[in-house]
N, C-alpha and C positions, 0 to 999 in steps of 0.2 A: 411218693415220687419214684420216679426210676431214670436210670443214666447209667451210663459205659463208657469207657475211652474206646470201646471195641468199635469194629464197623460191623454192623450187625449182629450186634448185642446189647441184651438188654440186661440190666444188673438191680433186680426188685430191691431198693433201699427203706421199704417201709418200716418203725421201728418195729411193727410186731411179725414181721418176717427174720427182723436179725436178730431178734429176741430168741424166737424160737428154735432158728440155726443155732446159736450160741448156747442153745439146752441141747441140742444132739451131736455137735461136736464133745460135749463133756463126758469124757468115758465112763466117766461114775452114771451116767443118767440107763436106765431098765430098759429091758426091750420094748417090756410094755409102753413104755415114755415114751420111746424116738418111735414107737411105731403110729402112735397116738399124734405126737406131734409134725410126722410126716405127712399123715394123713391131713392135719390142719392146713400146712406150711401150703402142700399140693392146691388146695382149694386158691388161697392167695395166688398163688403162680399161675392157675388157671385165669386168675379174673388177668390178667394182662396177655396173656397168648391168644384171648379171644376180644379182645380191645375191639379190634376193626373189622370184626364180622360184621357182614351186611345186613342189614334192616328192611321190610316193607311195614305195609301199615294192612291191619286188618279190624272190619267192622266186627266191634263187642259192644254189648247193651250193659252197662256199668246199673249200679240203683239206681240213678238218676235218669241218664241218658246215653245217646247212641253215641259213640266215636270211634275213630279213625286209630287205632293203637301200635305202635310200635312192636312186629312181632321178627323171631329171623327168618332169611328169604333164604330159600333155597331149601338143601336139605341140610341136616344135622353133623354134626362133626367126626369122627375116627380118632379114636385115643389108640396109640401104637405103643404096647408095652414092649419094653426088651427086657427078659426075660433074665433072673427074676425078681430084680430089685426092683426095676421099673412099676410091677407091683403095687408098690407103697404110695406110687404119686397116680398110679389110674383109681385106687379106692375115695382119695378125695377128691377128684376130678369129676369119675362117676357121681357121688353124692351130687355136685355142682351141676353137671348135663347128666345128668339120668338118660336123656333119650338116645347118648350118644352112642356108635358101635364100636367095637375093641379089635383090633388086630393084636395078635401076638407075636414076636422076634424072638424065637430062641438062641441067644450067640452065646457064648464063653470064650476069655482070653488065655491062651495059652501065656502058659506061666512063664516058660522060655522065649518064646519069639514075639508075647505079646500082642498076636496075631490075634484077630477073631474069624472065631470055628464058628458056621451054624450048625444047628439042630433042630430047628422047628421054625415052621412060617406058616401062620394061617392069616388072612384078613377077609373083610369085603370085600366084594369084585366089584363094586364101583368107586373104588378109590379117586379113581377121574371127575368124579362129581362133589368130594367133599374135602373137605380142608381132615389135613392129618397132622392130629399133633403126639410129635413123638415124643417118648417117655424113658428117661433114665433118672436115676439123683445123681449120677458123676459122670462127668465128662471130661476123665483122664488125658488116653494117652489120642482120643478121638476113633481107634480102629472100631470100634462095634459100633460108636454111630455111625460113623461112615458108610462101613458096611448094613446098617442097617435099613438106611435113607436109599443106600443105594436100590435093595430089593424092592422098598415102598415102589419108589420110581419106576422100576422095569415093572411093575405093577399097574404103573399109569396116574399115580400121584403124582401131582405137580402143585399143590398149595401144601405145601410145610411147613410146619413150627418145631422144634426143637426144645424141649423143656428140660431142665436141669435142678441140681440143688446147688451142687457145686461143679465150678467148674476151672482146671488147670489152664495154663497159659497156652501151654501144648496143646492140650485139646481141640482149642478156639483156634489155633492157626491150622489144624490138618481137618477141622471141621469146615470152615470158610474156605481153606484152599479147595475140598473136594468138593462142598457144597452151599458156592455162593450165596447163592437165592435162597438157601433155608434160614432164617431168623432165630436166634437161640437166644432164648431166657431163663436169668438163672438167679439164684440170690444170692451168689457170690461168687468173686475168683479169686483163685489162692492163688499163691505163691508162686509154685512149680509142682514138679513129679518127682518123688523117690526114683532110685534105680529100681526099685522094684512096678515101679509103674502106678504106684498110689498117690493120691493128692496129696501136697504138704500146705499147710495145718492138718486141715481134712478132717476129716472124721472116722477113718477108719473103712473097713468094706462096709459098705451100705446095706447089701443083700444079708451080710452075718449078725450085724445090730438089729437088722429088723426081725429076722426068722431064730434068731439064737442060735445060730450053729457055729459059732466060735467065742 
């Protein structure tokens, strides 16, 4: 199942999604874990972000017989990492659409203003032709998505998904306020934001659990 009180949010309540949330919130759990289990969690989030792709039918010869098959129409999807924890949910994604292309989002929040810096932007150049789903596991204070979706767009994206692990209250209002039409799903919202700009419950920086660097 999945439900929100948000408007334009989706909040994956499957039990073995909050299961394995509730293994990488635990600080006691190894990098190797949350990285393993990111990797899972990503794949479930994926099968909802691509819910309502479009379908045609294509003739395949099964062992038996000829039929009309359910294949997708169009072209192939854009997994838009933001860089670099984002990461951890394009590894199970990829597994999930193998065929799909990668864009990269380099940003960092300054510590002080909270602000996001970029640093690196690569994608396909026909973003106008395919659904893009961006990739973060937190969706704090909203400034790097924002700023992220923004770039996709002057790019010429305009089918957006927003995918998350977690996500703040904050986040969800400065993300809907700047970017209505993007649909954001996530496997949960917390509470609020630290003054330091972290989720509470949360689970800590996402980027440090997964790479070991803190």
């Amino acid at each position: 199942m999945a439900g929100s009180g948000w408007d334009g949010v989706t909040v994956i309540d499957h039990p073995l999604v909050q299961h394995k949330l509730s293994l990488m919130r635990d600080r006691n759990t190894s990098t190797l874990d949350f990285r393993r289990l990111l990797r899972e969690i990503s794949m479930l989030l994926c099968y909802e972000a691509t819910r309502d792709l479009e379908l045609t039918t294509a003739t395949i010869e099964t062992p038996l017989t000829t039929m009309e098959a359910p294949v997708l129409a169009g072209k192939k999807l854009v997994f838009a990492s933001i860089l670099r924890a984002g990461n951890g949910l394009l590894e199970g994604m990829l597994d999930l659409v193998p065929a799909a292309r990668v864009a990269h989002i380099g940003l960092y929040r300054d510590p002080k203003t909270l602000v996001a810096v970029e640093y690196y932007f690569k994608a396909p150049d026909d973003l106008h032709e395919r659904r893009v789903i961006v990739l973060d596991p937190m969706l704090a204070t909203g400034n790097s998505s924002v700023a992220a979706v923004d770039r996709l767009k002057e790019r010429g994206a305009s089918d957006l998904r927003f995918v998350c692990l977690l996500a703040a209250p904050e986040g969800i209002e400065r993300m809907r306020a700047g970017h209505p039409d993007v649909p954001i799903v996530t496997a949960a919202v917390d509470e609020r934001l630290d003054s330091h700009g972290y989720i509470v419950p949360g689970l800590g920086d996402a980027g440090d659990r997964m790479f070991g660097t803190k």
